[in-house]
N, C-alpha and C positions, 0 to 999 in steps of 0.2 A: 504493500500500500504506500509505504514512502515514497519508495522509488517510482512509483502512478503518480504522485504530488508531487513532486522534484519534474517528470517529465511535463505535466499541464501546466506547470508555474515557467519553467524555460523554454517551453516550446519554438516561441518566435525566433530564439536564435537557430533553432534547427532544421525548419521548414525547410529553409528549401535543399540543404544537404540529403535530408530522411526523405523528399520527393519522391525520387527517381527511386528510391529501395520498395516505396511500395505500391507504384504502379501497377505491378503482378498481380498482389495481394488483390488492392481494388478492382479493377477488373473481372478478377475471380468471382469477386463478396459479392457486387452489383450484379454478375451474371445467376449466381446459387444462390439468392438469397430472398427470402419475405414474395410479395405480390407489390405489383406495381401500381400505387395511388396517386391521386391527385390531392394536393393541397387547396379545400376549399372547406366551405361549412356553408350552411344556412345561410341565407341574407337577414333571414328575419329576426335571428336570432342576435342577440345582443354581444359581440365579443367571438371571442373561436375560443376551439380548446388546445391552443399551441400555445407553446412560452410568447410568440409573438404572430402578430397578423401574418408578415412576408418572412421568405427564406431568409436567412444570416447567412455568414461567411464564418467559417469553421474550421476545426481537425479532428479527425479521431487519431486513437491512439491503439494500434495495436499491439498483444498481447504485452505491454507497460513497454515498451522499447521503440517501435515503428510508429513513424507520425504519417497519415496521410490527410494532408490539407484537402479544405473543401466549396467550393464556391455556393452553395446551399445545403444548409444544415438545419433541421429542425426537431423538437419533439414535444411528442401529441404527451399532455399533462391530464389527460384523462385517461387515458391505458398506460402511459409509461414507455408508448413508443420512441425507440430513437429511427428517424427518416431522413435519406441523404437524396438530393434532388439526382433525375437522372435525365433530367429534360426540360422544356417548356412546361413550367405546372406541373411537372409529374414527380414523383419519389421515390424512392421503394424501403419496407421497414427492413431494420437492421437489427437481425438477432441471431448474432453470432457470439458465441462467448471468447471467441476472440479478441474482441472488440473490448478490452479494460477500461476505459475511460474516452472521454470526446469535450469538445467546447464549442461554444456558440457565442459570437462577438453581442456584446450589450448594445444596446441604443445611444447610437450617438455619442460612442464611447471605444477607444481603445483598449480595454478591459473584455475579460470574459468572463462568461458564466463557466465554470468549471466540475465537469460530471466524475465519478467515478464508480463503478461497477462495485458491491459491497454483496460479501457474500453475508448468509444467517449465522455464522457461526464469529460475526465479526457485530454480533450486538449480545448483549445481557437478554432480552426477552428475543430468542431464537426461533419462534414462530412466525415463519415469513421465507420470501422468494428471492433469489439472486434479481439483483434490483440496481439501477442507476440513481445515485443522490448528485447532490449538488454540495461540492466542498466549499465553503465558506473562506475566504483565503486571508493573511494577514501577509502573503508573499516573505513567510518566514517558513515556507515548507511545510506549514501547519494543518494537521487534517482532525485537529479537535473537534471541531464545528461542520456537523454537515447537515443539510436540512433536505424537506421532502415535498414538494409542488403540487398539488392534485386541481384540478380545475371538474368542476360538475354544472350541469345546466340549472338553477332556480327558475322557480315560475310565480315572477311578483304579486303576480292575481292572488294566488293563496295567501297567502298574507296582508291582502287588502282587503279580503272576504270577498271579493266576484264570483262567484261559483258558474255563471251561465256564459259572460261574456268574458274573452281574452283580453283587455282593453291594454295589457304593456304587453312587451315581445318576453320572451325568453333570454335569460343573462346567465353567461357564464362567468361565474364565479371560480376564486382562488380560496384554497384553505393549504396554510403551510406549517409542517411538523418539523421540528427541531430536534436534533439527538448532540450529544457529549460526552467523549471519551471518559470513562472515566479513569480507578487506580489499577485496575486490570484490564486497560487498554478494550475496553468494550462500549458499545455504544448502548446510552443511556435516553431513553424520550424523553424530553421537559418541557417547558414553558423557556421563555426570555425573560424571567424576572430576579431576583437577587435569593430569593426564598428556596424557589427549586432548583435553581444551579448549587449554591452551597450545599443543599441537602445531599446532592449526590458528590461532592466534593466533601463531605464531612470528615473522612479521615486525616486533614491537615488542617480542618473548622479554625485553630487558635492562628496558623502562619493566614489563611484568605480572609479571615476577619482583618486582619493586621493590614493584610494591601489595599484591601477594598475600603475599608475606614482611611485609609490614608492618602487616597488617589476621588476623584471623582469621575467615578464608572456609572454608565448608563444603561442596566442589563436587556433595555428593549432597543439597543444599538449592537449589531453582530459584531460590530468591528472591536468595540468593546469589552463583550463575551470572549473574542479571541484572544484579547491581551492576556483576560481573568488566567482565559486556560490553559494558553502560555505559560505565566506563571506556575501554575498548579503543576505544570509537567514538567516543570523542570527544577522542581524542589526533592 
């Protein structure tokens, strides 16, 4: 797993050297791999269920070592697809276990969202599916913080008691879960707030009372959570 965070954090200096190694690879993966879709949704519906509207620019990462860069990259946040364009509008899903880790350029931003493949045996409550999270990054190689995106459709009628007439459209919504390393290097669920992070940091309670009293930390800030955990890891 370091060595997955060490490759998504320096990638850009190796694109274009790791290119040309995995041309084959690609090739191969797009021709063997998933059904070929098109990136759309509903009109009338409020939103999509992609991290974003249009394709990004990207890389994945094969097996933690092979980078191959991507001029559309996407993933569906309501199944947990990852989808690599393979044409005008078209995709195809990506489900190779091959494939360790991948990223997707932010908006309007030279930063990326940064994924990696996390198997059940790499969390405390090990009831669950080999699954792509999103590593939270402090660009100190840190994979303490990783969190989990899920998008589902709402139907605001219900809630405004319409029962006969649809009078708003259909909104896809975001709900996102948060996990933390904890002192046996396992992933922990929580909240973003100072109560449930310490809880499960409890075995050092007297040294993270001591920084966090001493600093002002903002526990519904990730970037902030990462210092915390920072810390914690390396006491």
């Amino acid at each position: 797993m370091r060595n997955l965070i060490f490759i998504l954090l320096i990638t850009p200096l190796f694109l274009i050297g790791q290119a040309k190694n995995s041309n084959n690879y690609q090739d191969d993966l797009l021709n063997n791999t998933g059904l070929e879709l098109r990136i759309n949704y509903k009109t009338e519906n409020k939103g999509t269920p992609y991290l974003y509207d249009e394709w990004k620019e990207g890389y994945l990462v094969i097996n933690d070592s092979v980078i191959s860069p991507q001029k559309k990259i996407q993933i569906d946040l309501e199944k947990g697809e990852l989808i690599v364009g393979i044409g005008e509008g078209r995709g195809t899903i990506i489900d190779d276990k091959a494939i360790t880790g991948f990223a997707i350029t932010k908006d309007n931003s030279i930063n990326k969202h940064l994924y990696a493949r996390l198997e059940p045996m790499q969390f405390e409550d090990s009831d669950r599916t080999s699954h792509f999270y999103e590593v939270v990054s402090n660009f100190q190689k840190s994979d303490y913080l990783i969190k989990e995106e899920q998008k589902y459709l709402y139907d605001p009628n219900k809630s405004r008691g319409y029962q006969t007439e649809n009078s708003f459209p259909m909104e896809w919504k975001k709900r996102t879960y948060y996990y933390i390393k904890n002192s046996s290097d396992k992933y922990v669920k929580t909240k973003l707030n100072k109560k449930a992070i310490l809880k499960v940091l409890a075995d050092k309670s007297r040294e993270m009372k001591s920084y966090v009293g001493s600093r002002k930390i903002n526990f519904k800030k990730e970037e902030d959570v990462v210092k915390v955990l920072v810390y914690y890891h390396s006491l």
